[in-house]
N, C-alpha and C positions, 0 to 999 in steps of 0.2 A: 520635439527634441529639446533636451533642457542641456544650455552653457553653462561651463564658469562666469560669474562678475566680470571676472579680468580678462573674458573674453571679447566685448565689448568696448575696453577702454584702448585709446590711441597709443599708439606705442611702437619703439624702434626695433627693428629686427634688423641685424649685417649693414645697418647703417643708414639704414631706409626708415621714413615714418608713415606708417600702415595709418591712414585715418580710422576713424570712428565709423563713419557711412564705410569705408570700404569693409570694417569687420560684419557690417550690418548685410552688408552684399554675401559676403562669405557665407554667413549665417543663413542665407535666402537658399543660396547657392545647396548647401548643405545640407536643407531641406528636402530641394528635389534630387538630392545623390538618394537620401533614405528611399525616395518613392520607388526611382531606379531600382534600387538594389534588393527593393522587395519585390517587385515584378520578377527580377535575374532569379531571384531564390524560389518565387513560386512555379516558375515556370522552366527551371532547367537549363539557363543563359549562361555562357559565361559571359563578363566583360571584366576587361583592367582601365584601371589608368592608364592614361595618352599625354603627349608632350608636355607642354609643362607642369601637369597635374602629377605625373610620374615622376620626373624629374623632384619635384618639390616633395613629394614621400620620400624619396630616398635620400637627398639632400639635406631636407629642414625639418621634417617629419612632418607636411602641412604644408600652406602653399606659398609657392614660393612669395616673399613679401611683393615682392612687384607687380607680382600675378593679378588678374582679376577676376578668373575664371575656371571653371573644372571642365577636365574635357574627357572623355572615356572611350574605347574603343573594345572593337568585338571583331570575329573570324566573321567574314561575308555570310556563312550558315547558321550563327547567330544574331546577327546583325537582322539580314533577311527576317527571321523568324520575329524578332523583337520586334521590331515597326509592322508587322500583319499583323500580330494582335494586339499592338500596345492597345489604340483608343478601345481597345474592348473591357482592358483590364487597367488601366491606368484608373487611379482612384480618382473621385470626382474633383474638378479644377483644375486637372493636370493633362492637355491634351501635347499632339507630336503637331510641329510647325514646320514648315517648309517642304523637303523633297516629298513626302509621304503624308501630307496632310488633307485631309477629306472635302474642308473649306477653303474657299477664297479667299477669306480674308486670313489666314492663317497658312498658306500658300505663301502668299506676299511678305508675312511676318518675317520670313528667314531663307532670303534670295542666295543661298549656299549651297554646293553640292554633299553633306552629310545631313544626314537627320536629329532634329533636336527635340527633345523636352522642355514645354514651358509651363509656367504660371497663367491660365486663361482669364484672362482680364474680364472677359464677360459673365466667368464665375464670380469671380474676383472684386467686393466693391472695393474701394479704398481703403477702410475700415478694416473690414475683414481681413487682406489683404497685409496691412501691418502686424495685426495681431498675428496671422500667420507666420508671416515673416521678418519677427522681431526687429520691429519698426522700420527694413527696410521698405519705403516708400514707391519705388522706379520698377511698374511693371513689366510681364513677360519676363520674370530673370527665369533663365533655364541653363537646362546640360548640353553640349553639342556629342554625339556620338560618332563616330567615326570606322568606316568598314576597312579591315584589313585583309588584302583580297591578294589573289596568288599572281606573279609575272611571269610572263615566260622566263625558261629557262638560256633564250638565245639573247644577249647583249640589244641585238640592230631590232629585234621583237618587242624588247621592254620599250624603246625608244620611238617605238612607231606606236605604241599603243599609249603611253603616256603623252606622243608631242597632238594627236588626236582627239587626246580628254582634254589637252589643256586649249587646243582650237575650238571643242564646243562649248568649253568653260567662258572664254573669253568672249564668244558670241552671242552666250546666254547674259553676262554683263553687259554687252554691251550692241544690245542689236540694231537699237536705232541710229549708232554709227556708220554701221555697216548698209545699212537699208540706205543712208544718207550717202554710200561710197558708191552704193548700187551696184554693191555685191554680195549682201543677203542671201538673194535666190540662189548662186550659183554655190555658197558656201553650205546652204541645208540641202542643197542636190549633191556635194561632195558628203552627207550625213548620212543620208538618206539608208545605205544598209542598216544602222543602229538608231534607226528616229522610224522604223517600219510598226504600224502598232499602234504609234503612242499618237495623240490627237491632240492639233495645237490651233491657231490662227493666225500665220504668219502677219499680220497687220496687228494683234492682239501682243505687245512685248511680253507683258505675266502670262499669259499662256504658251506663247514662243519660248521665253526664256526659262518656265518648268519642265517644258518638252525636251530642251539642249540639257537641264539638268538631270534628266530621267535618261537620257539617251547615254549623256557621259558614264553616270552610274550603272549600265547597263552595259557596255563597255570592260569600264574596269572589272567588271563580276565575269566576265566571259572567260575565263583561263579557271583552271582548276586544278591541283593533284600533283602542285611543282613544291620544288622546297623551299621558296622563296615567295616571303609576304611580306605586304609594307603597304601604307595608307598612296596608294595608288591616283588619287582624285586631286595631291597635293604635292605629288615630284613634280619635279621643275622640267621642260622640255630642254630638251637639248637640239642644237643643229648640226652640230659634226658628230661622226660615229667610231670616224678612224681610232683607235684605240683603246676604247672606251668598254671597260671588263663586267659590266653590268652594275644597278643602284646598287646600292647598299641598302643591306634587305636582311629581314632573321625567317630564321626556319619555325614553322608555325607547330613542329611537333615540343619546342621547347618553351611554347608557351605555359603550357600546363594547366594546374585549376585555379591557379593564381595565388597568393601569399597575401595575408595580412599584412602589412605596417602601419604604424602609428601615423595618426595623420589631424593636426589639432589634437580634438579632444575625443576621436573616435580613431575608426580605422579607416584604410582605403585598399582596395587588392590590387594587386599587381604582376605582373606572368612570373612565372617561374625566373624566366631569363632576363629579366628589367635589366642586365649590366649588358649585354647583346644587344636589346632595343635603344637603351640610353645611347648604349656608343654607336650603333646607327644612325641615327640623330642628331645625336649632339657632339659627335667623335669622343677621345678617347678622354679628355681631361673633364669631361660633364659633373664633378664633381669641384671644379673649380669655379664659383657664381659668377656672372657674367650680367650685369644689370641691365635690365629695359631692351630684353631680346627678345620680346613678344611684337608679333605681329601685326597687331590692330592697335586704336587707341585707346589707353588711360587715363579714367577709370571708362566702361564701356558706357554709364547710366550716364554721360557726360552731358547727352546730345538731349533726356531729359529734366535734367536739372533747371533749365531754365523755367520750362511750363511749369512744372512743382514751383517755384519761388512765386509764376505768377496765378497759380492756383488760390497760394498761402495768400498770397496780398490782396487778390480780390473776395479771400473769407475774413479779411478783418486779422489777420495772426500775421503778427509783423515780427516775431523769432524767428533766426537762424534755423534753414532747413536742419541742424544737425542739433540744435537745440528744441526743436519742436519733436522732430523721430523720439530723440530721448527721454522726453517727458513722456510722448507717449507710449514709449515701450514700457516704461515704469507706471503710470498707471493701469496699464495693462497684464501686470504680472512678471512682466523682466525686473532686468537688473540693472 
């Protein structure tokens, strides 16, 4: 994929200053959307834009400046189909991590209940690596993908089924707590109908907690053929029910094949109905910015950044990580 210059240099958007490394991230990021999106198109997928990725197409035309990542989403019968054959058809370097991953160590890579695309590091030298991805440096950058899966149509049903994903979600984070409360056992025997099948070691937590996260996801895909769909794996539980008229949810027949918008320096698709799911989401004023409403921290490469500085210093390159990417991206054919 070939940038503008000026895509690359640091620069203020709505008031914000987008670094250098973070456009370099974009740029990585953007790489694996192409991979994606020629898998969708060889293979008869739909997917859109998801949270803030959406948002930031229709807002800024590109991501939002705060942003630090691309997230995309598919119908549960998409989604499903896409992670059976990705590793068969994903081009070389580019395997799936976490829930639907074949290895161990790539299992572990991404302790979350959706399925992601990454950068396989073991393809990956360092070298290679930058040049691929215009001198962004900080492996595994990938896509996370997201199923959007049907709720019942009764209120006290959404409720029961979502406060259930979010009980195994939490005990898949965190089991050694619970093993620790010496109530483990008795919380995977309350599992136990939706964990039938799947094969774990309850003393093993990466294999326990892939198991709660296969079981959750197998869960939310259980409903089908209602008018109401919404990323299921990420509502919030609730404990009273007394009046409570159901999530907030879009109809999955207005999704459509999805729309171009401009986004950067390419495009990005998005459903038919983007102003339905935005204002699901994000309510009615989503077009009003609202800074540093993302959920995780900024920038995400943060928790690398360290080993890269003491990489550089124990090869003798005593430059600024962001002055060393630079040069190497230009001697390498960037800009």
């Amino acid at each position: 994929m070939v940038f503008p210059v000026e895509f690359f240099r640091e620069e203020e958007r709505d008031g914000f200053v987008i670094s250098e490394m973070m456009k370099r991230a974009w740029a990585a990021e953007l790489e694996v959307l192409e991979v994606i999106k020629r898998v969708c198109a060889e293979n008869d997928i739909r997917y859109y834009a998801y949270g803030g990725t959406l948002l930031g197409a229709v807002r800024h035309k590109g991501f939002i400046p705060w942003d630090d990542d691309i997230d995309l989403c598919m119908l549960r019968s998409d989604y499903d189909r896409f992670f059976r054959i990705a590793d068969d058809v994903l081009p070389e370097g580019f395997v799936v991590s976490g829930l639907f991953a074949r290895e161990a160590r790539l299992i572990a890579a991404n302790q979350e209940p959706q399925g992601r695309v990454i950068a396989d590091e073991t393809y990956f030298t360092l070298p290679k690596y930058m040049d691929y991805f215009h001198g962004f440096p900080y492996m595994r950058v990938g896509i996370d993908i997201f199923p959007l899966d049907y709720l019942p149509e009764d209120p006290a049903e959404q409720v029961k089924m979502v406060n259930l994903c979010n009980d195994m979600q939490t005990t898949a984070r965190f089991p050694d707590e619970y093993r620790r409360r010496g109530t483990l056992h008795n919380r995977l025997k309350a599992f136990a109908e939706w964990m039938e099948g799947i094969q774990y070691d309850e003393r093993d937590d990466v294999s326990l907690s892939h198991a709660l996260w296969l079981a959750s996801d197998r869960l939310a895909s259980s409903v089908s053929g209602t008018s109401k769909v919404y990323d299921i794996l990420y509502l919030r539980p609730r404990g009273e029910t007394d009046g409570f008229e159901g999530y907030e949810c879009v109809n999955p027949d207005g999704l459509g094949a999805g729309i171009d918008l401009p986004y950067e320096h390419i495009t990005m698709r998005v459903p038919d109905n983007y102003d339905e799911v935005l204002t699901a989401e994000f309510g009615p004023d989503y077009m009003t910015p609202v800074r540093f409403a993302a959920g995780h921290s900024y920038p995400f490469y943060r928790v690398q950044e360290e080993a890269f500085v003491k990489l550089l210093r124990e090869s003798g390159v005593e430059a600024p990580v962001d002055e060393f990417c630079r040069n190497w991206h230009k001697m390498n054919g960037g800009t």
